[in-house]
N, C-alpha and C positions, 0 to 999 in steps of 0.2 A: 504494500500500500504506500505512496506517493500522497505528500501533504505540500500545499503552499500556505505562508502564512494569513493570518485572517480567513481561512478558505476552508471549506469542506476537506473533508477525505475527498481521495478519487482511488475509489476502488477499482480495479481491473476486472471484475467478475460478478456475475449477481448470480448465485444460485437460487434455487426456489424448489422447498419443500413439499412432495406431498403435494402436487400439480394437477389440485380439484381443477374446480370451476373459476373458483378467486384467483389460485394459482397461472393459472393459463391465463386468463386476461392480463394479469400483470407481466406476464411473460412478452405476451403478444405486445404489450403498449410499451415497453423500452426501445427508447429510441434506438435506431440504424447504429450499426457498430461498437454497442454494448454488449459484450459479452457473456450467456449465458448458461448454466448449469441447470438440467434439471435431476431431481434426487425423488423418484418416486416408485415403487415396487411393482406398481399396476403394468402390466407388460402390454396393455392397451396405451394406456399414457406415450409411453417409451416409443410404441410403434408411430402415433399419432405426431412428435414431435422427432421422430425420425426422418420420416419422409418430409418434415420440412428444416432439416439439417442442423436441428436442434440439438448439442449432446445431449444422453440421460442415461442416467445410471439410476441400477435398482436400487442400493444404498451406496453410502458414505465409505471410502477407505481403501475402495482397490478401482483399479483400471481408470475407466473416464470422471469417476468420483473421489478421485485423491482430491481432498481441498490444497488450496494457494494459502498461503500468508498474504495474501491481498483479496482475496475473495471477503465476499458480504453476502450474509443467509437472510434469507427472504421469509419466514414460514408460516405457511398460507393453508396451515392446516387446521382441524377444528379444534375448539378449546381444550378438549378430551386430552389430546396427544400431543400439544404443543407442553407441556412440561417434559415428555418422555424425549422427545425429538430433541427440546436445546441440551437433554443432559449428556449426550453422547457426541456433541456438536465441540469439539476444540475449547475450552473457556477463554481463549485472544479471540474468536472469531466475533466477528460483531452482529449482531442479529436486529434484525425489524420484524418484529412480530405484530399479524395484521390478524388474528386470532380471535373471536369474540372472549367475553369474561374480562373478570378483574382480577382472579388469582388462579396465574396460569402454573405455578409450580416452577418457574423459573426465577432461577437465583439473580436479581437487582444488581449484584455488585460482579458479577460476574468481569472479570480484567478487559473482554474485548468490547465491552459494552453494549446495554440492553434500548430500545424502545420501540415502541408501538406503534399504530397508525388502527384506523377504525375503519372498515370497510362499508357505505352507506348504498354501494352498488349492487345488484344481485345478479348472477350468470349461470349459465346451466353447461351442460355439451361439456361435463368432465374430462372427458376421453379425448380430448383437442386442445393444441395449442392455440383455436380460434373461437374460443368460449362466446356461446351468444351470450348477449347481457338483456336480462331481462327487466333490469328496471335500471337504468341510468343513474347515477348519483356520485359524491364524492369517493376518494382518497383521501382522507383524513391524516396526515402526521404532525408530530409531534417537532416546533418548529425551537427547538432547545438542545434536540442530541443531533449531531453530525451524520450518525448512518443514518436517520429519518432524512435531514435537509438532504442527501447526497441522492438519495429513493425520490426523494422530490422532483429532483433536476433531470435523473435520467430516464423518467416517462414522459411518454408524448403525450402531451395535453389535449391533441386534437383525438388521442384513441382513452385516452382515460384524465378528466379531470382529478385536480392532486391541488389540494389545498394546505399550506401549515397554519397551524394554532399555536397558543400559549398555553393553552388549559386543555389537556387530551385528554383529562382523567376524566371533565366536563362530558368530551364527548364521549368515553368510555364507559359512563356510568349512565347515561342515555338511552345509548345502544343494548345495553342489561334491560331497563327499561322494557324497551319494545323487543328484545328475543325472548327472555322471561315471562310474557304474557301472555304473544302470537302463535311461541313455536311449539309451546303443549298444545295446544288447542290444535291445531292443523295435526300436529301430529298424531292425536286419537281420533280425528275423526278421517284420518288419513285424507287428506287436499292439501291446497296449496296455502299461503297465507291469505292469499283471498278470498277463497272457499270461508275463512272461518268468518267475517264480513257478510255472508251471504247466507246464514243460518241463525237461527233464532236462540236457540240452547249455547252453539259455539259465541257466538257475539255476545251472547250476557255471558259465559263464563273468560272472557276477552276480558271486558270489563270489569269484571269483578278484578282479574290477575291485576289489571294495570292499578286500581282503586288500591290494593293492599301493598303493591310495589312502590308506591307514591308515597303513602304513609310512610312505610320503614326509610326512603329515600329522604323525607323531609326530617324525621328523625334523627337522621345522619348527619343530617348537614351537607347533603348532596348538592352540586349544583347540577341543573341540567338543562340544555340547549338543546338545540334541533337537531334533529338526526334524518336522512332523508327528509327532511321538509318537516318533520314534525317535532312540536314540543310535547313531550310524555305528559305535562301537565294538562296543556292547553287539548288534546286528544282525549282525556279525563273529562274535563267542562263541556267541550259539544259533544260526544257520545250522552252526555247523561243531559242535552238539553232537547226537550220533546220535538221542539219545532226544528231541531237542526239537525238530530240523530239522522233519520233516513236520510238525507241526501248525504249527508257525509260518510255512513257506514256503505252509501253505495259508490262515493267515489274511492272510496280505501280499497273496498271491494276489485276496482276496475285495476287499477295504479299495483295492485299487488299480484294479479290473478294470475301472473306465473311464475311467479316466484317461491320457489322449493326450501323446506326449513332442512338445515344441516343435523340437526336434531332429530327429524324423521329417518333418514340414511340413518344415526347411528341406531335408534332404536331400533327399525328394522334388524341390523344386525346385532340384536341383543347387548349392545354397550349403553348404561346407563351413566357413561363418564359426560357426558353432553348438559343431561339431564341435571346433573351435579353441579355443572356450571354456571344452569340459569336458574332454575327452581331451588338447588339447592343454597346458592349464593346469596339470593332474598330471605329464607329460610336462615342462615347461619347470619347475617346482618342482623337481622329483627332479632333474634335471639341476644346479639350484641346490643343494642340499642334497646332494650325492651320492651318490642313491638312484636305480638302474635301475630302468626302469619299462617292461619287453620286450609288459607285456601290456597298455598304453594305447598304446605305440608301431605293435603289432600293429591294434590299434581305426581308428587313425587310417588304416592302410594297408586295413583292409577296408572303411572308409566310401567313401575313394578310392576304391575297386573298384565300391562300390553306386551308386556318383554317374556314373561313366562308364558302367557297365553294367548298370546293374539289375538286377533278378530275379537267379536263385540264390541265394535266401536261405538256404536247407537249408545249402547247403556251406561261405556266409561266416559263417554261423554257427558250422561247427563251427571254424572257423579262428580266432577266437576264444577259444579254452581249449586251443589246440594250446603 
């Protein structure tokens, strides 16, 4: 790695973790002539970013996945695995972690330095380095640490919007917000986050998540901003206003309708490390702060129930807003 004074790092190399849907867009939108790694097992990925002359290796440590001492880790994986992934990651390497949650199980002081960014866009087409984006929105970083400002510079703006802040934790504690709420709810009645908009049982037990998430949040002394266009508070006042609910649960509705919760994928696969991230993270706050929190405590036991049992979705649905 190469420094000029007053000046960002200039990394040589951007790898990216674990190259879902988030991963490949960011892949995709590095400017011409940035050099990239990707590190992901799926031998779908590997092929997909083959034939467009992308290196990829299945893991870290041998062949085209020796890391550099000038390389920079991207990891664009879900909250679940982003503690397991930085722990086998070099501790000089520097990381930007674009991960939902607020404790990701990685080590803060780590020597090559840690920060974040908030992902406000949504994409699908995993298996591609040409991920469609299903709902357009920010790149959120953290305008304080160098590997965030450097991640800043070397996307193209015309293929991914990239904004830096002062206050990421702001946007970080937002975004909990609205995954914590959305992403149980879509995920038991298996649709999309829009689908849950669009049903009568799912959009009150929505509401209720976000009403109990707000509390512990105010509690805390949270601040919180917009997150894709919306304020978690201000999304509180017109769902619960009679004259405004319908049109606005139907344009949420429209604006989300294909957009896929990361939390569904992991449940599907029987991992409730996801689940732990957002329902449980509300749940272990409130418990800090001395705020009950009976109806993300309730989420976590219907998740349990869809992971050992599957199907009935109808009925752990309505358990939800009971």
């Amino acid at each position: 790695m190469s420094t000029r004074p007053d000046a960002a790092p200039v990394f040589s190399r951007a790898f990216i973790t674990r190259a879902g849907a988030v991963g490949s867009q960011l892949a995709a939108a590095l400017r011409g002539g940035i050099e990239v790694l990707v590190i992901d097992p799926d031998a779908r990925v590997g092929v997909a970013f083959a034939a467009r002359c992308v290196p990829h290796a299945a893991a870290i440590g041998s062949g085209s996945g020796t890391l550099r001492s000038s390389d920079i880790a991207i990891l664009a994986t879900s909250a679940a695995r982003a503690g397991a992934i930085a722990a086998v990651l070099p501790s000089d390497l520097p990381i930007v972690c674009v991960s939902n949650g607020l404790d990701l199980g990685i080590d803060p002081h780590r020597p090559g330095g840690l920060s974040f960014g908030v992902v406000e866009f949504a994409a699908s087409s995993p298996a591609t380095i040409h991920a469609r984006c299903t709902r357009p929105g920010w790149l959120t970083l953290d305008r304080s640490a160098a590997p965030a400002t450097w991640l800043a510079a070397a996307i193209n703006r015309a293929r991914q919007r990239t904004r830096l802040v002062p206050d990421l934790i702001a946007h970080r504690c937002s975004k909990l917000m609205l995954n914590a709420s959305l992403d149980p709810v879509a995920t038991v009645i298996g649709g999309t986050l829009g689908d849950v908009f669009r049903g009568r049982e799912s959009f009150a037990a929505f509401r209720a998540l976000l009403a109990e998430a707000l509390v512990v949040s105010d509690a805390s002394g949270w601040s919180l901003v917009a997150v894709q266009g919306m304020f978690p508070a201000r999304m509180r006042r017109v769902f619960g206003t009679p004259v405004l609910i319908t049109n606005a649960s139907t344009i949420a509705g429209i604006q989300a309708k294909a957009v896929q919760s990361t939390l569904a994928r992991e449940i599907a696969r029987g991992d409730l490390g996801e689940a732990d991230q957002f329902s449980g993270a509300i749940v272990r706050q409130g418990a800090a702060v001395g705020v009950a929190t009976p109806a993300y405590t309730r989420v976590l036991g219907v998740l349990g129930r869809l992971v050992r049992a599957g199907g009935g979705r109808r009925a752990l649905a309505r358990q939800l807003i009971r």
